[in-house]
Wavefront OBJ file of the C-alpha trace (Angstrom):
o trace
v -35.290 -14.617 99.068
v -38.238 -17.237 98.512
v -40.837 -14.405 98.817
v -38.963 -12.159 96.093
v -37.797 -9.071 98.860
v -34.011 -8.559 97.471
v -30.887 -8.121 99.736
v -28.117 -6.678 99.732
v -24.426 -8.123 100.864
v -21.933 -5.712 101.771
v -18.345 -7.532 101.970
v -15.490 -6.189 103.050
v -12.285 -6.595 101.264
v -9.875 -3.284 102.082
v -8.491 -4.762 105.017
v -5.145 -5.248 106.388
v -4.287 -8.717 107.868
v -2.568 -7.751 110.955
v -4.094 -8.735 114.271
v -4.331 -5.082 114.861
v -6.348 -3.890 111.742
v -8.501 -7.045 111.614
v -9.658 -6.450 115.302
v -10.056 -2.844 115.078
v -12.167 -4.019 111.456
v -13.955 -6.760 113.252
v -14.746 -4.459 115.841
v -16.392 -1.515 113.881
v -18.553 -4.072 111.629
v -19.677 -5.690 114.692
v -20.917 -2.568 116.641
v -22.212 -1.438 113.372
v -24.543 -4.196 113.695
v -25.279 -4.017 116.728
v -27.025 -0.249 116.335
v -28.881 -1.770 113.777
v -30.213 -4.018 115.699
v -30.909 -1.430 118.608
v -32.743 0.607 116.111
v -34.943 -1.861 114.859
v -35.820 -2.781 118.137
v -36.779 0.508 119.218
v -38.320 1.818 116.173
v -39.203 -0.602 113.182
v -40.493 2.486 111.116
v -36.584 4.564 111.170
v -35.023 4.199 107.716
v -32.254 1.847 108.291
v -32.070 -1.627 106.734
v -32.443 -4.786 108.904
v -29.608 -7.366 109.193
v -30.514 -10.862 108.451
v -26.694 -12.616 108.618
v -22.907 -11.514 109.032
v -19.551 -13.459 109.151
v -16.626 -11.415 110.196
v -14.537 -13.910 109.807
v -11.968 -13.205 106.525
v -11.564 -17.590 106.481
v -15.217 -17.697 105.414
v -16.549 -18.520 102.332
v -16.114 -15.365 100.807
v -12.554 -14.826 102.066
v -13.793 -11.660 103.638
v -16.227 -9.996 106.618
v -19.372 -9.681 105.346
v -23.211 -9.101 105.841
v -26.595 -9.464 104.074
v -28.910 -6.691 104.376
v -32.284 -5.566 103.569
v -32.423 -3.604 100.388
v -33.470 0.516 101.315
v -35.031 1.828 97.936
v -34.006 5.273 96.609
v -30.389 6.731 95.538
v -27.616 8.329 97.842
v -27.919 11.897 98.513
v -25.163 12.812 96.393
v -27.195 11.683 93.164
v -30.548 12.915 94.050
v -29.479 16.397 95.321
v -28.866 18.374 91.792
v -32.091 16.867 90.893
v -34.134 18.326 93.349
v -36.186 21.665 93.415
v -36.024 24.161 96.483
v -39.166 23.171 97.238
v -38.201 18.908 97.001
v -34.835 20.346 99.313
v -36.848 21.731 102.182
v -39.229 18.462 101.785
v -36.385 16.224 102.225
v -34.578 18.253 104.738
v -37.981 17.750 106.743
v -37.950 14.312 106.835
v -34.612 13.728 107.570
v -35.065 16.240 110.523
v -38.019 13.935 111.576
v -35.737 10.678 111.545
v -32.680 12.580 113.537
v -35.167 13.517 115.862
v -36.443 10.178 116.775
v -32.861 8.443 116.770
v -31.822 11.636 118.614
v -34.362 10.352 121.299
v -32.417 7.253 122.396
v -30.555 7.881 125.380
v -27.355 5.542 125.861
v -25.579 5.302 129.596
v -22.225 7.270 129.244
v -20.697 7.980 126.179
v -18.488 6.292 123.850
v -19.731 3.417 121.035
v -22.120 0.960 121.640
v -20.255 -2.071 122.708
v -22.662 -4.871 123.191
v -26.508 -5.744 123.524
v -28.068 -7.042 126.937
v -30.362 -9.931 126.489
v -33.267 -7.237 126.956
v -31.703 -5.355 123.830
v -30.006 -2.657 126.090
v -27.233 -0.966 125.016
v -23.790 -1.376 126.968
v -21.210 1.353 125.950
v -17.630 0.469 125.233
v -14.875 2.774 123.866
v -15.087 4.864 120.757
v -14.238 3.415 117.284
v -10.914 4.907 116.397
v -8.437 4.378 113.404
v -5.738 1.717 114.924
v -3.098 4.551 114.595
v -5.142 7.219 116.619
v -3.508 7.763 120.068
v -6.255 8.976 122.026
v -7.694 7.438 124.873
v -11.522 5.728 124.047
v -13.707 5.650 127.220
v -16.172 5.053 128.162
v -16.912 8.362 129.503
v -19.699 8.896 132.447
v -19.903 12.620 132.295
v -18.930 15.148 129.627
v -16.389 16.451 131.949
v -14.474 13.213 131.627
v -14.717 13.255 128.016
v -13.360 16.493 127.528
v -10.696 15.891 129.158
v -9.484 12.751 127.656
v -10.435 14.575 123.940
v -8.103 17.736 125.199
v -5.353 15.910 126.564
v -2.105 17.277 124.266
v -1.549 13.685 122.681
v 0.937 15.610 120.009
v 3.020 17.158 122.483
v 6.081 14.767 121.115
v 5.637 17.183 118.037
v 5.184 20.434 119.642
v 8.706 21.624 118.589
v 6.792 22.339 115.352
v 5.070 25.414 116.714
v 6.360 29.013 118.570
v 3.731 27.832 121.641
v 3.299 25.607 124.219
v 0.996 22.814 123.315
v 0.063 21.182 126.484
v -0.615 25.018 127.724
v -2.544 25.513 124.666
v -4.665 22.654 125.320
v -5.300 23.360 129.075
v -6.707 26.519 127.680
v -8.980 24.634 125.264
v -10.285 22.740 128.099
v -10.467 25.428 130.643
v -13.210 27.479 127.723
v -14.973 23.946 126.901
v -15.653 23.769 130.361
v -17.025 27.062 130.640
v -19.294 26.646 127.323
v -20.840 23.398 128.500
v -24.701 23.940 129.275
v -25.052 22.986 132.918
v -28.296 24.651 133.206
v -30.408 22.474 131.232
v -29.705 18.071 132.275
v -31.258 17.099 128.862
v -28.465 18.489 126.869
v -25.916 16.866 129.081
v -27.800 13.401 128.604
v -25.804 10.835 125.957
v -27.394 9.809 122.912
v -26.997 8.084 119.954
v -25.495 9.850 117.504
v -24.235 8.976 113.744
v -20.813 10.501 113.089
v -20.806 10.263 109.339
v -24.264 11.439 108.107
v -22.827 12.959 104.663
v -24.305 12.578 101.261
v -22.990 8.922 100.546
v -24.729 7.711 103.790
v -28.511 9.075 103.387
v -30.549 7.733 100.418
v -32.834 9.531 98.991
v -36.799 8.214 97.006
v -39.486 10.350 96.741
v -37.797 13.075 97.358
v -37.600 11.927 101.272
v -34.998 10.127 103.272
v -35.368 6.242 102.738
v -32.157 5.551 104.469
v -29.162 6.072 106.662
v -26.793 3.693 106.075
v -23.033 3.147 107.358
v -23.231 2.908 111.184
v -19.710 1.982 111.830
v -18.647 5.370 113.052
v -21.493 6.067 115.295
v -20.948 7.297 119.003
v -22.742 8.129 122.282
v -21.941 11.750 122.909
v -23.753 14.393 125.112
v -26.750 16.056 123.435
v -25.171 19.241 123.023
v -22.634 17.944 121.003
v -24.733 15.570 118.866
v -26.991 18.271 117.778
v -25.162 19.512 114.735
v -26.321 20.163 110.822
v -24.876 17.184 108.741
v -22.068 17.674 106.581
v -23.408 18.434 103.538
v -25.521 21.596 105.246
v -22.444 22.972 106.652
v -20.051 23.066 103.582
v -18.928 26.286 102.340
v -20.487 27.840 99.370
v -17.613 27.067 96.820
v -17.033 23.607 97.895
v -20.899 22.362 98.217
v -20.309 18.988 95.668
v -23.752 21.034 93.837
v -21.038 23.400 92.198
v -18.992 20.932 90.772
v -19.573 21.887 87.440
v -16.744 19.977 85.432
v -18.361 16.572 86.509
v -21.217 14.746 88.518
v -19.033 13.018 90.718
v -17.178 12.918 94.126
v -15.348 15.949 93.886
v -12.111 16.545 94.318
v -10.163 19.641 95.425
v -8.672 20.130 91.598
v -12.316 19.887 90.543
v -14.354 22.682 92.724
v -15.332 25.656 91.037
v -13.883 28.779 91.549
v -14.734 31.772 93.513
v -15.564 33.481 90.717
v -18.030 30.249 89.196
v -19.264 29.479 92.490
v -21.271 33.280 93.099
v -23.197 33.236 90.580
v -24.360 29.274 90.793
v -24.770 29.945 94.484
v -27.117 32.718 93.814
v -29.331 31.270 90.856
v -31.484 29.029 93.447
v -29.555 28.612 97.053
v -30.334 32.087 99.177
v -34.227 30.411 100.196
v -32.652 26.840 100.544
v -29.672 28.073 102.611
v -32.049 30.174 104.786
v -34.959 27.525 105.117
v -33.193 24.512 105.979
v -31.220 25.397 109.325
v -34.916 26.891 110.515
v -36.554 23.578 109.457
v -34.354 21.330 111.667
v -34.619 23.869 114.339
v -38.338 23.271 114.448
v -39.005 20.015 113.689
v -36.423 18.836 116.613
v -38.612 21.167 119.014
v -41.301 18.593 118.544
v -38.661 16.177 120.465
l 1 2 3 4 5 6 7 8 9 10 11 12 13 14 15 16 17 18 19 20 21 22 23 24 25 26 27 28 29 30 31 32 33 34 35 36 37 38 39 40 41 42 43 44 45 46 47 48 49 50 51 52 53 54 55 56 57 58 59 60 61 62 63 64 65 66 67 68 69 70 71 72 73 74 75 76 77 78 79 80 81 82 83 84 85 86 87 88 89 90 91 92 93 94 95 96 97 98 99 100 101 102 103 104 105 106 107 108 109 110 111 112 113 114 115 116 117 118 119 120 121 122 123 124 125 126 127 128 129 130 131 132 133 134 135 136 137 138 139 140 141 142 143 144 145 146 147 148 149 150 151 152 153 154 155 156 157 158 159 160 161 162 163 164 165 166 167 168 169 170 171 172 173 174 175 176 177 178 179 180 181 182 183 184 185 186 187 188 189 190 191 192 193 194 195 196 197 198 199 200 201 202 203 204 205 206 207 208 209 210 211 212 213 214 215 216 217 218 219 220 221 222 223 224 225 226 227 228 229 230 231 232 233 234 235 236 237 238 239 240 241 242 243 244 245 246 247 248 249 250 251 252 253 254 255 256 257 258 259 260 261 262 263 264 265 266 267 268 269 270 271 272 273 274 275 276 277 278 279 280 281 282 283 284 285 286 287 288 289 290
């Protein structure tokens, strides 16, 4: 730009050219914007990069859907991770505690994916984002009731000559104990909110040794609070497949690559036990603040 600040352009040429896979392409990229925009508006300090221009249209100039973004300093997660101390873990752990926490205080009306913007910049909820070949109904949803029954509905019953049970029965089970677990007792938890479905290492840049981004919206959703409050990914793998223990090579690993059982105790031990105990307690307090 005139002033020097670079950009970044993310284009978008994996797509299929049916009408189905370019709407359902169109579609994602759009609402991806769109919670961009709704962050920014709400919070100009959250670590997410503002959208100056997009084109979704794969007859423009680039022959593909595109957008120009502003450039978020720092490295993905999975690069700055093996370079980090306990101590620079539990730092950046903290801080991206403190930016779930704030997004995790935007409530949305019913759940689903955010579908459009008012002229006031409030949110209207659509259905989820789903893969063109997923059968499952999207929503919107008003209550978590409704959504768990449309998630629990046996949509592979066509294959459930596969298996020695019954699957619809096996579903109404499912949803029979999800009601029961749901925490009816406390209204906040039952409120939607918004909620990135995809926070992994590839998606949260890393400078200083706190979070300067979280990037890839597209799979975002509105869900009830109870079910958005989970560890990311990369807290919840198990020992042996943490990418950290990938010891043949420093990149995305692969299932050939993981290290054994037998490689994978004694790496765990050399620096994990405080990291592995810290880091659940440090979400757990810093989203009490909220």
């Amino acid at each position: 730009m005139a002033d020097g600040e670079l950009l970044v352009a993310r284009i978008t040429y994996n797509f299929k050219t049916d009408e189905k896979s370019y709407q359902w392409i169109q579609d994602r990229l759009t609402r991806e914007i769109l919670v961009l925009k709704l962050l920014k508006h709400l919070d100009q300090t959250l670590p997410v990069p503002q959208i100056y221009v997009w084109d979704f249209d794969p007859s423009n100039s680039v022959d593909a859907p595109f957008s120009v973004m502003e450039r978020l300093y720092g490295e993905d997660q999975w690069s700055a991770w093996p370079k980090l101390t306990s101590e620079e873990k539990i730092k950046f752990v903290q801080s991206l505690a403190e930016a779930m926490g704030r997004i995790f205080k935007i409530s949305m009306p019913s759940i689903g994916s955010l579908e459009k913007l008012t002229n006031e910049n409030h949110p209207i909820v659509g259905p989820f984002v789903r893969i063109p070949s997923d059968p499952r109904t999207g929503g919107p949803y008003a209550t978590i009731d409704e959504y768990l029954a449309a998630e629990l509905q046996p949509w592979r019953a066509d294959d459930q000559s596969e298996y020695e049970f019954s699957v619809p029965e096996l579903f109404e089970r499912l949803h029979v104990l999800a009601r029961r677990l749901v925490p009816r007792d406390d209204p906040t938890m039952l409120r939607p909110v918004l909620f990135h479905n995809d926070l992994d290492v590839r998606n949260v840049m890393a400078n200083d040794g706190i979070v300067s981004g979280i990037i890839d919206w597209e799979y975002h959703a509105a869900l009830p609070a109870c079910l958005a409050a989970v560890y990311p990914k990369f807290m919840r793998f198990d020992g042996i497949f943490d990418p950290k223990y990938d010891i043949e090579r420093r990149i995305m690993p692969t299932k050939e690559s993981w290290a054994t059982a037998s490689e994978a105790g004694p790496l765990r031990r050399q620096d994990e036990y405080r990291w592995t105990m810290c880091a659940p307690w440090i979400l757990e307090r810093t989203f009490a603040d909220f």
